[in-house]
mmCIF file as gemmi writes it, N, C-alpha and C atoms, coordinates in Angstrom:
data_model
loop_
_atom_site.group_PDB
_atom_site.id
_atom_site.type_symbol
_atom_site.label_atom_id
_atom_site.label_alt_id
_atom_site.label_comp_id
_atom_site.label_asym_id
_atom_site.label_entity_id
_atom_site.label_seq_id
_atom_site.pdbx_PDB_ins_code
_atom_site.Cartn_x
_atom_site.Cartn_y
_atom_site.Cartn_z
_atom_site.occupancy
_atom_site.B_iso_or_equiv
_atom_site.pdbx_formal_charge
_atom_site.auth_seq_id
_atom_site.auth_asym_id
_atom_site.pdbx_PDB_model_num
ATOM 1 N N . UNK Axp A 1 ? 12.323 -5.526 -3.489 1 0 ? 1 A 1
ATOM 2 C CA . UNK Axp A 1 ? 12.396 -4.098 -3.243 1 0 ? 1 A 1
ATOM 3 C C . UNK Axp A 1 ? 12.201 -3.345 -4.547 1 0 ? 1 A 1
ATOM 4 N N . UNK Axp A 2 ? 11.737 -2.343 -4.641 1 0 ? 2 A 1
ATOM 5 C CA . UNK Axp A 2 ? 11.065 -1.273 -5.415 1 0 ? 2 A 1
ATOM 6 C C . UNK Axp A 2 ? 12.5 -0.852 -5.663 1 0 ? 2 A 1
ATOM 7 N N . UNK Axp A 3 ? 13.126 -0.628 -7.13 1 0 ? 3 A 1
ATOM 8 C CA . UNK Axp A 3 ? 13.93 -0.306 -7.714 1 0 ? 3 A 1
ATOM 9 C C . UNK Axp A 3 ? 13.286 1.848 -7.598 1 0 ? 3 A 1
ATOM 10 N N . UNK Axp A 4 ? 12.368 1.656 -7.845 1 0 ? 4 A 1
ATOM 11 C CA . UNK Axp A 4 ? 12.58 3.336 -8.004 1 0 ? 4 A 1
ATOM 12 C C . UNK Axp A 4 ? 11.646 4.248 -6.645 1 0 ? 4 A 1
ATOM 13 N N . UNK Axp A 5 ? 10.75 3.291 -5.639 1 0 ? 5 A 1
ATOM 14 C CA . UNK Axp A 5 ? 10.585 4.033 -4.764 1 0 ? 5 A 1
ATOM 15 C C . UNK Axp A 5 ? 11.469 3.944 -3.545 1 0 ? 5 A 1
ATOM 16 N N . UNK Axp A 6 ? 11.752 4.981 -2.563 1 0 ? 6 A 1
ATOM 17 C CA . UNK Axp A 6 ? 12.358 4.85 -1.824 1 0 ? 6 A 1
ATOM 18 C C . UNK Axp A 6 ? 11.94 4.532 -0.603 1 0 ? 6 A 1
ATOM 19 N N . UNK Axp A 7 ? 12.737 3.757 0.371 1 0 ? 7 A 1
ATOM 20 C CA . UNK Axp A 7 ? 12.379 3.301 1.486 1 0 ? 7 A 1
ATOM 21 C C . UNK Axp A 7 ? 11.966 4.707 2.41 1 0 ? 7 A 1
ATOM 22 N N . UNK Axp A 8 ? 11.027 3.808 3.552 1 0 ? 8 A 1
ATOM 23 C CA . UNK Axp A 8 ? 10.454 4.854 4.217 1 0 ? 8 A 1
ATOM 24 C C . UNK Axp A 8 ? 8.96 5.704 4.716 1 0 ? 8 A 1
ATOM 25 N N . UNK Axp A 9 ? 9.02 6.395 5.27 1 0 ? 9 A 1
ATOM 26 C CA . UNK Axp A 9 ? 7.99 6.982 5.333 1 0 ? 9 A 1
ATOM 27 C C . UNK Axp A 9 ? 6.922 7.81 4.314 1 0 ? 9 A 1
ATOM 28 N N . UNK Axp A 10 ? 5.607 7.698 4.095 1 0 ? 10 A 1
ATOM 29 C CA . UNK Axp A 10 ? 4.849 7.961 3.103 1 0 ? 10 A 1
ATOM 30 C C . UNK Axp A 10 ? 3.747 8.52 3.882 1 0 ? 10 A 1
ATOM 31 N N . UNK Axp A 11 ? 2.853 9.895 3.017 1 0 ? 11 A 1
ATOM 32 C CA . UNK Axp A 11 ? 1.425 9.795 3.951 1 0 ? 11 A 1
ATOM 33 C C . UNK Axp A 11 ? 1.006 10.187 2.589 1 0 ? 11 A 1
ATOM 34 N N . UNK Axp A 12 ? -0.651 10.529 2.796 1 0 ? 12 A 1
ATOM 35 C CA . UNK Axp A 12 ? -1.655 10.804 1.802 1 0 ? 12 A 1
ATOM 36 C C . UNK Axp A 12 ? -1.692 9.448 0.666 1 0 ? 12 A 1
ATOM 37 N N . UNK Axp A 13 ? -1.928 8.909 1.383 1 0 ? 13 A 1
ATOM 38 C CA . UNK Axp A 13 ? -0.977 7.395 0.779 1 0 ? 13 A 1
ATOM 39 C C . UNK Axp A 13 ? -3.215 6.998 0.444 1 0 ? 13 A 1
ATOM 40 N N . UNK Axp A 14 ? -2.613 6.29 -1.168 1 0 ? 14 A 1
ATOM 41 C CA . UNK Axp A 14 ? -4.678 5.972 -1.404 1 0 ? 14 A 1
ATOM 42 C C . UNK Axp A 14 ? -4.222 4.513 -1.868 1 0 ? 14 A 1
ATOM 43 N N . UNK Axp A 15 ? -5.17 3.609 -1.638 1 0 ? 15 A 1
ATOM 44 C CA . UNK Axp A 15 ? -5.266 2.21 -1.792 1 0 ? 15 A 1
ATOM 45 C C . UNK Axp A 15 ? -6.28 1.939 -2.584 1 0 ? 15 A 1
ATOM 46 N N . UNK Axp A 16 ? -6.177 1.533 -4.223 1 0 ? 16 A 1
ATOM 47 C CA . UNK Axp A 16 ? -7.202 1.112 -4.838 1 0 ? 16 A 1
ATOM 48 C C . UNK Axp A 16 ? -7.365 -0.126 -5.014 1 0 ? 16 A 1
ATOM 49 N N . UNK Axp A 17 ? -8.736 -1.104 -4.687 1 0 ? 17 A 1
ATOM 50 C CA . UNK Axp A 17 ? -8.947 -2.121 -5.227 1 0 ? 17 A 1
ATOM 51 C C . UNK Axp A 17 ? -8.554 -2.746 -6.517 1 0 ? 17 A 1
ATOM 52 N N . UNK Axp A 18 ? -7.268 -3.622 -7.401 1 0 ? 18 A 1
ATOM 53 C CA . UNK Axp A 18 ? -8.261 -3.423 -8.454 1 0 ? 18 A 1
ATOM 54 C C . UNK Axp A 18 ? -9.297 -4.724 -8.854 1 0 ? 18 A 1
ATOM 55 N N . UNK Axp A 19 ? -9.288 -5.84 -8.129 1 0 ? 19 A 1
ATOM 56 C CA . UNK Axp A 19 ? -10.623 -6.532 -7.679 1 0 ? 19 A 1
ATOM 57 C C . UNK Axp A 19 ? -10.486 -7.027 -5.908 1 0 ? 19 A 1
ATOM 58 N N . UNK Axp A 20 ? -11.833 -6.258 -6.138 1 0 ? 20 A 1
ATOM 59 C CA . UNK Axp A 20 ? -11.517 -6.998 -3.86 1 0 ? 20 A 1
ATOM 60 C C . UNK Axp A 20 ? -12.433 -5.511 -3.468 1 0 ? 20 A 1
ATOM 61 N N . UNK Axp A 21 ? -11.65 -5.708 -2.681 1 0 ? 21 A 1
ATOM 62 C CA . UNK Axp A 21 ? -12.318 -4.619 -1.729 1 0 ? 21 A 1
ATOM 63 C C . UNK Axp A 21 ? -11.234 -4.2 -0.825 1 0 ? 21 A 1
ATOM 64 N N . UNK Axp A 22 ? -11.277 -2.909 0.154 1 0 ? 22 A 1
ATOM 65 C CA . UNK Axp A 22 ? -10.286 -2.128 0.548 1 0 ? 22 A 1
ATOM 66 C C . UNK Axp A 22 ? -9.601 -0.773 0.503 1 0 ? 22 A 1
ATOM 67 N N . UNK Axp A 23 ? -10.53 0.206 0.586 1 0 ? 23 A 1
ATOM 68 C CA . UNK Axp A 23 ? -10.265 0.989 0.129 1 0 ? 23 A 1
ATOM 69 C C . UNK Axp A 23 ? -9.938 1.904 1.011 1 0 ? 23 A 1
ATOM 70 N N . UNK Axp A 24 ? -8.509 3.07 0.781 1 0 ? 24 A 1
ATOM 71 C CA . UNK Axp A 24 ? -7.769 3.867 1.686 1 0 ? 24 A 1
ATOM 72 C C . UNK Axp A 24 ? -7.633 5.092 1.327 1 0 ? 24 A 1
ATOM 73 N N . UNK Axp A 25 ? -7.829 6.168 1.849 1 0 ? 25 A 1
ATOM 74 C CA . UNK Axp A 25 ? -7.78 7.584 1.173 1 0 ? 25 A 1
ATOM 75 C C . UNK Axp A 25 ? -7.052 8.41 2.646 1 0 ? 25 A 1
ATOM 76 N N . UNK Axp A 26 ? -6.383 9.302 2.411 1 0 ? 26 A 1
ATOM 77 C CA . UNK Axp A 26 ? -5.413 10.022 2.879 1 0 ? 26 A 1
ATOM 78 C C . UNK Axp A 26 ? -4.573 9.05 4.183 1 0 ? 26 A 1
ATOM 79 N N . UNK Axp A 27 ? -4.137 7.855 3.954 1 0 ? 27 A 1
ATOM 80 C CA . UNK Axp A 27 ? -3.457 7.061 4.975 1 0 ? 27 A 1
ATOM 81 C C . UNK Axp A 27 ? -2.048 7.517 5.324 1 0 ? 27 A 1
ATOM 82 N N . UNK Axp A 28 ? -1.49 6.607 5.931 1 0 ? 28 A 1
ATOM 83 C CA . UNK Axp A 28 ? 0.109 6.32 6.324 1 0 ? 28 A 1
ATOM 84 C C . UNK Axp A 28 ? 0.357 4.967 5.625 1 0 ? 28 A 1
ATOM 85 N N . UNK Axp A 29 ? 1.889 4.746 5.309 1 0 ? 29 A 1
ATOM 86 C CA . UNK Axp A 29 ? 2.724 3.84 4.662 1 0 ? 29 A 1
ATOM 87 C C . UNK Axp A 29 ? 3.846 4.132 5.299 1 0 ? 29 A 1
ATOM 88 N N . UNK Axp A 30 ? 4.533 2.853 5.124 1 0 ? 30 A 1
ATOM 89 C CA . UNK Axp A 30 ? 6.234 2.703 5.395 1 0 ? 30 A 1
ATOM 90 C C . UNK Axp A 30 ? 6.754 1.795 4.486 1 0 ? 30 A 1
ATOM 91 N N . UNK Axp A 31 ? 7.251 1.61 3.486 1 0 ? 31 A 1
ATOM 92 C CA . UNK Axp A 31 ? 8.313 0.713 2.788 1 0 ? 31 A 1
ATOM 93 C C . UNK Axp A 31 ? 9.276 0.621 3.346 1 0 ? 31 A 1
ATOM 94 N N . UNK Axp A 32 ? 9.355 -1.25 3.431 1 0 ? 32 A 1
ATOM 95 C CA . UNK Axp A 32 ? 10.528 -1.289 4.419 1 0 ? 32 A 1
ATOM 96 C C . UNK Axp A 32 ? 11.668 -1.964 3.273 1 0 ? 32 A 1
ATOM 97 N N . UNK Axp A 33 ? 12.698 -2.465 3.968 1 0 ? 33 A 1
ATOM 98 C CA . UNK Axp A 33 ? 14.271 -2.399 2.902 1 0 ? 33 A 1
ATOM 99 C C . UNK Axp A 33 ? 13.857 -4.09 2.348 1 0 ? 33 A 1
ATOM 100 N N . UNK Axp A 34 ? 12.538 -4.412 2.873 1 0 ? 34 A 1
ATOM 101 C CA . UNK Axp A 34 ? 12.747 -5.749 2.268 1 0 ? 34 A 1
ATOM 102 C C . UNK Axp A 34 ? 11.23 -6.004 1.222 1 0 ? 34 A 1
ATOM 103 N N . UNK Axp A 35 ? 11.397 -4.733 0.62 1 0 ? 35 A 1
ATOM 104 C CA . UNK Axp A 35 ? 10.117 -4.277 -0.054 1 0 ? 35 A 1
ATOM 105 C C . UNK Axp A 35 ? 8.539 -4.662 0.108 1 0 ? 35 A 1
ATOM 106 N N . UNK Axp A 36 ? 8.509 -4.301 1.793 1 0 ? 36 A 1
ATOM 107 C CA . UNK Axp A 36 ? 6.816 -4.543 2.047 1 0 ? 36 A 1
ATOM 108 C C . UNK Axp A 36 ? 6.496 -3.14 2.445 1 0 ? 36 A 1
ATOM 109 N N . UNK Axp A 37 ? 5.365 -2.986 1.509 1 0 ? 37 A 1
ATOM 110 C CA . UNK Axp A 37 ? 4.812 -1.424 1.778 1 0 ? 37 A 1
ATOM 111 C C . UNK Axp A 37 ? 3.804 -2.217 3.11 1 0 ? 37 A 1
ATOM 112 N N . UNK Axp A 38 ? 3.234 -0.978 4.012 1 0 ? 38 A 1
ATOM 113 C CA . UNK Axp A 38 ? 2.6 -1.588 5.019 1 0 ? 38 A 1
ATOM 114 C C . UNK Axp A 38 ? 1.724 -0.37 5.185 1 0 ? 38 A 1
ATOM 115 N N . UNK Axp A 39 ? 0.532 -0.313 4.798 1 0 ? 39 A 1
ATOM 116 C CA . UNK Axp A 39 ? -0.3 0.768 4.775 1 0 ? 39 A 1
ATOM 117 C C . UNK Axp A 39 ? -1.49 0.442 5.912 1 0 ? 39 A 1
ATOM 118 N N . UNK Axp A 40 ? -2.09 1.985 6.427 1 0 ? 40 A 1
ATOM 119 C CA . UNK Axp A 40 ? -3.117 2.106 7.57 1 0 ? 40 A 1
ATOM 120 C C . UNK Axp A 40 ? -3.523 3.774 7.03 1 0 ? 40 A 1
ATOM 121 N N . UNK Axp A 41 ? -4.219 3.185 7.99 1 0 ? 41 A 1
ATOM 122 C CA . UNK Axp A 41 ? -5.42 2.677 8.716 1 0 ? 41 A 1
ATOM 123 C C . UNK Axp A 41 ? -6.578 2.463 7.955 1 0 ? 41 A 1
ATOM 124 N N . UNK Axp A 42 ? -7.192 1.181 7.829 1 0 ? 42 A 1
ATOM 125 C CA . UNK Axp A 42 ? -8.099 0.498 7.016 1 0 ? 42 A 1
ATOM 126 C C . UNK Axp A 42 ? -9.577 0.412 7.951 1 0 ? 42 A 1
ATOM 127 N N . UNK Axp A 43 ? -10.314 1.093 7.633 1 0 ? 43 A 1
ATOM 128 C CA . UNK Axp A 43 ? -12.015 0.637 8.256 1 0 ? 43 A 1
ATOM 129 C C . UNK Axp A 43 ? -11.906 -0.95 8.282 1 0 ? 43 A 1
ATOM 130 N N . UNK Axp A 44 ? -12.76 -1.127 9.795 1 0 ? 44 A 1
ATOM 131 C CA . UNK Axp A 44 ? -12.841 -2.929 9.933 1 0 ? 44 A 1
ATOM 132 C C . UNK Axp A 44 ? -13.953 -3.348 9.085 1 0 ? 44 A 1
ATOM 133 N N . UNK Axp A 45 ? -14.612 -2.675 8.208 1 0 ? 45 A 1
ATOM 134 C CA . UNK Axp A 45 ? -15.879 -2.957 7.239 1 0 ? 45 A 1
ATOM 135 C C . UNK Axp A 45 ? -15.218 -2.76 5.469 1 0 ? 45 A 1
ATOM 136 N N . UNK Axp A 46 ? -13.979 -2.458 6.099 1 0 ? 46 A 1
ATOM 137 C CA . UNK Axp A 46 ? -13.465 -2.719 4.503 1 0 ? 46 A 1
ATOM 138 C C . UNK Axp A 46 ? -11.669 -2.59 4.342 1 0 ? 46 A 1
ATOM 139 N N . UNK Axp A 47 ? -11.463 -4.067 4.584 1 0 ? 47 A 1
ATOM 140 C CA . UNK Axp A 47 ? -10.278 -4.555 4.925 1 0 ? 47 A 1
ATOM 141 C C . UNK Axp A 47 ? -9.686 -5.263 3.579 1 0 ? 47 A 1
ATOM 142 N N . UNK Axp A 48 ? -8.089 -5.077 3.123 1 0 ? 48 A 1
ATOM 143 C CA . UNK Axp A 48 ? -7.714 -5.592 2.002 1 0 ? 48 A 1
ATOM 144 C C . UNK Axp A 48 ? -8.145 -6.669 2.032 1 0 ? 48 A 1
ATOM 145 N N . UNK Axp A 49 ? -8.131 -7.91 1.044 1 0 ? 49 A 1
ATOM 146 C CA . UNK Axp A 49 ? -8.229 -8.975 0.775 1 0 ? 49 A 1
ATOM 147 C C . UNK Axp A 49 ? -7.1 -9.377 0.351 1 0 ? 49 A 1
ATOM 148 N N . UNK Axp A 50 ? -6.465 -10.553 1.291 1 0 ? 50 A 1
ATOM 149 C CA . UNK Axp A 50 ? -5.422 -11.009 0.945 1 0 ? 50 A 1
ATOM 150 C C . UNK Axp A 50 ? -5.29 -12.124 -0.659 1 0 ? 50 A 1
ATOM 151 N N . UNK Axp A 51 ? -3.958 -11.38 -1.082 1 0 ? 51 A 1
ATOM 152 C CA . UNK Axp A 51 ? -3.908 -12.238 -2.699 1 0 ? 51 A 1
ATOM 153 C C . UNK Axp A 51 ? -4.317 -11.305 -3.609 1 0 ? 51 A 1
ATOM 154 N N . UNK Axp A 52 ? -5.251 -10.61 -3.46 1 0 ? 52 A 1
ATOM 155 C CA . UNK Axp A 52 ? -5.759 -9.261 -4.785 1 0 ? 52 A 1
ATOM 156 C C . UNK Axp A 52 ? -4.644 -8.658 -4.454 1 0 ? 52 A 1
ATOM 157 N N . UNK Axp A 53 ? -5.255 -7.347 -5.659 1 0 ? 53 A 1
ATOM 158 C CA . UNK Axp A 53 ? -4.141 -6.229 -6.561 1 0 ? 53 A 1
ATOM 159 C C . UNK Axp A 53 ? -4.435 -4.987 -6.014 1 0 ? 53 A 1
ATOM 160 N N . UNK Axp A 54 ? -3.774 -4.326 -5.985 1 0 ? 54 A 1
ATOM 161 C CA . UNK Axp A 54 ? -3.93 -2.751 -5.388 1 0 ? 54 A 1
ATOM 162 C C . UNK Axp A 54 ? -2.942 -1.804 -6.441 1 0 ? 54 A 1
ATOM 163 N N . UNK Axp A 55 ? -3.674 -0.815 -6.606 1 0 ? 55 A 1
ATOM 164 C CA . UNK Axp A 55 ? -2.883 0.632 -7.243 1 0 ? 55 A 1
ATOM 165 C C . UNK Axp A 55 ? -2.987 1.388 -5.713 1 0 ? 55 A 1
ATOM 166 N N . UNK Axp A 56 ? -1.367 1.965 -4.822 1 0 ? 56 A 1
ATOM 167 C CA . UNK Axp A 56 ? -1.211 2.406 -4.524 1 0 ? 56 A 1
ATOM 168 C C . UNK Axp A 56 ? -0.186 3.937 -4.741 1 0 ? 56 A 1
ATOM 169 N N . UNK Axp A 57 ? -0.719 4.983 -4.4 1 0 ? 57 A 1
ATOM 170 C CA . UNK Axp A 57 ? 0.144 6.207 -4.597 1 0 ? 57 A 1
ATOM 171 C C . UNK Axp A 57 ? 0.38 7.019 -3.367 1 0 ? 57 A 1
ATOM 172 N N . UNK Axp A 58 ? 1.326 7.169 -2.84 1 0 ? 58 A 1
ATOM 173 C CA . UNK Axp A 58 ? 1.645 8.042 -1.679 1 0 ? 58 A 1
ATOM 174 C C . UNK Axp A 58 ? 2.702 9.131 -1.717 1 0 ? 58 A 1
ATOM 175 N N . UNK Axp A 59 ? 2.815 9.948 -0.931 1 0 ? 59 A 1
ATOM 176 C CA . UNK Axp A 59 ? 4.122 10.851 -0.948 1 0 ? 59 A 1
ATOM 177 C C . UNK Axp A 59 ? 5.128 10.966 0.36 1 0 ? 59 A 1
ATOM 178 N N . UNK Axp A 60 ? 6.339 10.879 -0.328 1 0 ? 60 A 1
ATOM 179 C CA . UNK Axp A 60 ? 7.911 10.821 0.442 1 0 ? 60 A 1
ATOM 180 C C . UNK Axp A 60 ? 8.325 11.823 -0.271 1 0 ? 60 A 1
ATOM 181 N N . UNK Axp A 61 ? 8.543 12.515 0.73 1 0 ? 61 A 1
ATOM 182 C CA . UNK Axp A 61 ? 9.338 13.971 0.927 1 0 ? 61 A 1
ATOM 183 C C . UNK Axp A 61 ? 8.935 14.796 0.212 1 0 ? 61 A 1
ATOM 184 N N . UNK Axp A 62 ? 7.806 14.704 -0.155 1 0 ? 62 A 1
ATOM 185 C CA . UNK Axp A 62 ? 7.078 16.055 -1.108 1 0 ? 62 A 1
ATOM 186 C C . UNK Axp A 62 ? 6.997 15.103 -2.484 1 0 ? 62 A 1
ATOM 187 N N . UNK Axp A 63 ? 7.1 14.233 -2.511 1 0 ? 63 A 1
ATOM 188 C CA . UNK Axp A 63 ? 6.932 13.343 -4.125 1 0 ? 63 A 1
ATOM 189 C C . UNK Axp A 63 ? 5.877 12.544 -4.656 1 0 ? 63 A 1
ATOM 190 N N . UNK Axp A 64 ? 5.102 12.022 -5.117 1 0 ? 64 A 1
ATOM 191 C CA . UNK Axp A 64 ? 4.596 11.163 -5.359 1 0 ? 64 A 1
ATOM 192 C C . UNK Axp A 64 ? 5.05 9.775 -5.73 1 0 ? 64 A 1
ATOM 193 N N . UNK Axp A 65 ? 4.984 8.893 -5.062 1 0 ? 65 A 1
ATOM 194 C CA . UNK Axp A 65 ? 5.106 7.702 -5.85 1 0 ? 65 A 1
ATOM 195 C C . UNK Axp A 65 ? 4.158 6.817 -5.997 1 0 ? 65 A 1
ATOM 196 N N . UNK Axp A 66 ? 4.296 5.821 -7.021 1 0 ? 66 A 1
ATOM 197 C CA . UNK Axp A 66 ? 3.432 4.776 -7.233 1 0 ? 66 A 1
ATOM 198 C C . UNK Axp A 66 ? 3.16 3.465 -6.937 1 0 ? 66 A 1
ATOM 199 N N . UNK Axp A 67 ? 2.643 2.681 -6.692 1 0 ? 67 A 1
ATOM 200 C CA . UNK Axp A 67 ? 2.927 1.152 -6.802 1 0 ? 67 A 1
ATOM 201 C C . UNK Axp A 67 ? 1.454 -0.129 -7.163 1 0 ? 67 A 1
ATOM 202 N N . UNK Axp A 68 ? 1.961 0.297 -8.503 1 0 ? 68 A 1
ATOM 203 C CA . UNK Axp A 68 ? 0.147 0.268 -9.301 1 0 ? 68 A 1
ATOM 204 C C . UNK Axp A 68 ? 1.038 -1.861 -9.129 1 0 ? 68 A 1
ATOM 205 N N . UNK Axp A 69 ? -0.385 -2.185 -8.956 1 0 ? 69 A 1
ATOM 206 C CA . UNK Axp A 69 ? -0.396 -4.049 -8.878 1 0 ? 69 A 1
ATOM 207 C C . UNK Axp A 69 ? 0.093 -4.706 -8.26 1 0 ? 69 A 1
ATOM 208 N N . UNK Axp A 70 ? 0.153 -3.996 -6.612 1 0 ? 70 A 1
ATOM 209 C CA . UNK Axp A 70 ? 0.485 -4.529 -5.515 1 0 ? 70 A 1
ATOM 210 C C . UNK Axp A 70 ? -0.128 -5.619 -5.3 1 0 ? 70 A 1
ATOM 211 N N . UNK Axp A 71 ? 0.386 -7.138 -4.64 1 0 ? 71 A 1
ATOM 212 C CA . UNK Axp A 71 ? -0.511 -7.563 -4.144 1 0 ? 71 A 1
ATOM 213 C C . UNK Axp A 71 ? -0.414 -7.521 -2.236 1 0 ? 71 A 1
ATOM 214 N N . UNK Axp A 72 ? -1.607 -7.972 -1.418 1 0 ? 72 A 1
ATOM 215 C CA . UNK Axp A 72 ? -2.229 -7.733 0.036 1 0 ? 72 A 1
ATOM 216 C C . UNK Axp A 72 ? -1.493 -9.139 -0.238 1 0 ? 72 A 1
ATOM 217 N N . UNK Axp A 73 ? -0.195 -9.304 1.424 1 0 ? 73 A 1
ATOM 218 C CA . UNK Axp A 73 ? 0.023 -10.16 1.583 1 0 ? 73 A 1
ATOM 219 C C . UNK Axp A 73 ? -0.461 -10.175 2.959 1 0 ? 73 A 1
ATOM 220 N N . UNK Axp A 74 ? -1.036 -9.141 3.725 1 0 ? 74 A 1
ATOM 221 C CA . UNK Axp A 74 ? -1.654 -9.151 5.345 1 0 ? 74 A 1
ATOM 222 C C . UNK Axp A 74 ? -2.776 -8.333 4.838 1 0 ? 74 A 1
ATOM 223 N N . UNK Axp A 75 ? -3.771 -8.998 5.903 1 0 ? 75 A 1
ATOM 224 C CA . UNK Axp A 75 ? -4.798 -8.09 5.636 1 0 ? 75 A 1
ATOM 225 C C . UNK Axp A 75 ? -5.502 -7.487 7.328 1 0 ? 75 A 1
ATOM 226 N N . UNK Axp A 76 ? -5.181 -6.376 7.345 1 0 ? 76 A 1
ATOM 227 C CA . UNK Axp A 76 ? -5.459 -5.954 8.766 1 0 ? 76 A 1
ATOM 228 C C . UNK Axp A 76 ? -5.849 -4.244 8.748 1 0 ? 76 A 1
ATOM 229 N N . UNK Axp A 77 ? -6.224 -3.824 10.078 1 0 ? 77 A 1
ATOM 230 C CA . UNK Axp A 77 ? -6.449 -2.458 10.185 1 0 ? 77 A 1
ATOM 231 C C . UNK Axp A 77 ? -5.045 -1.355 9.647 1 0 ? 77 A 1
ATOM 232 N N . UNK Axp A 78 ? -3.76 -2.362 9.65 1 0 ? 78 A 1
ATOM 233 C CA . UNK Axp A 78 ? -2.612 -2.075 9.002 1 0 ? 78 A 1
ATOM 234 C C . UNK Axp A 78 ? -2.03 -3.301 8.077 1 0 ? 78 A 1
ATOM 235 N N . UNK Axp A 79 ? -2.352 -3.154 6.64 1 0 ? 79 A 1
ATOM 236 C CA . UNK Axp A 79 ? -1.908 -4.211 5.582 1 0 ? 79 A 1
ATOM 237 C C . UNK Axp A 79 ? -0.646 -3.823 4.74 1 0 ? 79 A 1
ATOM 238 N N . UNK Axp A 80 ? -0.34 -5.139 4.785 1 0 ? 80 A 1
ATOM 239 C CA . UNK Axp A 80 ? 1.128 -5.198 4.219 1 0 ? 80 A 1
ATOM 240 C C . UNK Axp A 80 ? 0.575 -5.337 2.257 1 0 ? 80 A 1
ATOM 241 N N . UNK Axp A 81 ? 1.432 -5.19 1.547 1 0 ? 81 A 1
ATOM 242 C CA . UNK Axp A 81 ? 1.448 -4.935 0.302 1 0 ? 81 A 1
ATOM 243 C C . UNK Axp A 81 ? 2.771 -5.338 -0.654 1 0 ? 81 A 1
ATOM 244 N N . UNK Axp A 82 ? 2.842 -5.812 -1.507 1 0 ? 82 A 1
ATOM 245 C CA . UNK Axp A 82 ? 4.008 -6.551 -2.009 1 0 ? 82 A 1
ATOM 246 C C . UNK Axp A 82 ? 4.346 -6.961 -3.255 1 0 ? 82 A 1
ATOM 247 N N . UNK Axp A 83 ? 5.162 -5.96 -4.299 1 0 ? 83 A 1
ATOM 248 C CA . UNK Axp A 83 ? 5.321 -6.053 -5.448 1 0 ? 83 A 1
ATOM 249 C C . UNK Axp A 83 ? 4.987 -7.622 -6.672 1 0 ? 83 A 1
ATOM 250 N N . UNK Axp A 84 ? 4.747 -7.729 -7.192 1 0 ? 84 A 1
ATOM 251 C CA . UNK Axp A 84 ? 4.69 -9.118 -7.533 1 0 ? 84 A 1
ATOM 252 C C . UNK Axp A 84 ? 5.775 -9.267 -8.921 1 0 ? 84 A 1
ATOM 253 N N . UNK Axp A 85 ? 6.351 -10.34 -9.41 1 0 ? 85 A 1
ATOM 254 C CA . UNK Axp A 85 ? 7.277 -9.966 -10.613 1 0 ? 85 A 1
ATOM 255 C C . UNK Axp A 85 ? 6.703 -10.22 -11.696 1 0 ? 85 A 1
């Protein structure tokens, strides 16, 4: 779990490659309490790649947060995402 983002609901949420492919611009997210961000809706022509890195940024409750070097532990029209240590 993400020590400084908070659980929950997120939108305007962007998904950057940083090798792979997958790319997300004004989405939905949910961080759940067992720190898997789970972001949508992904085009079926350009779907995370599971195991790569992602810079994700979204906003909860009017905030921005970050979560630069995620890695894709699902890769679907809704992909899961998952801090690495």
């Amino acid at each position: 779990m993400s020590d400084t983002n908070p659980e929950g609901a997120y939108i305007k949420v962007k998904v950057v490659p940083i090798n792979g492919r997958g790319n997300l611009s004004n989405g939905t997210g949910t961080l759940s309490a067992t720190g898997v961000l789970s972001c949508g809706h992904f085009a079926s022509d350009d779907l995370p790649e599971i195991g790569k890195s992602y810079n994700i940024a979204g906003e909860h409750q009017g905030r921005l947060y970050e979560f630069p070097g995620w890695k894709c532990t699902h890769s679907g029209p809704t992909s899961d995402f998952k801090a690495q240590p």
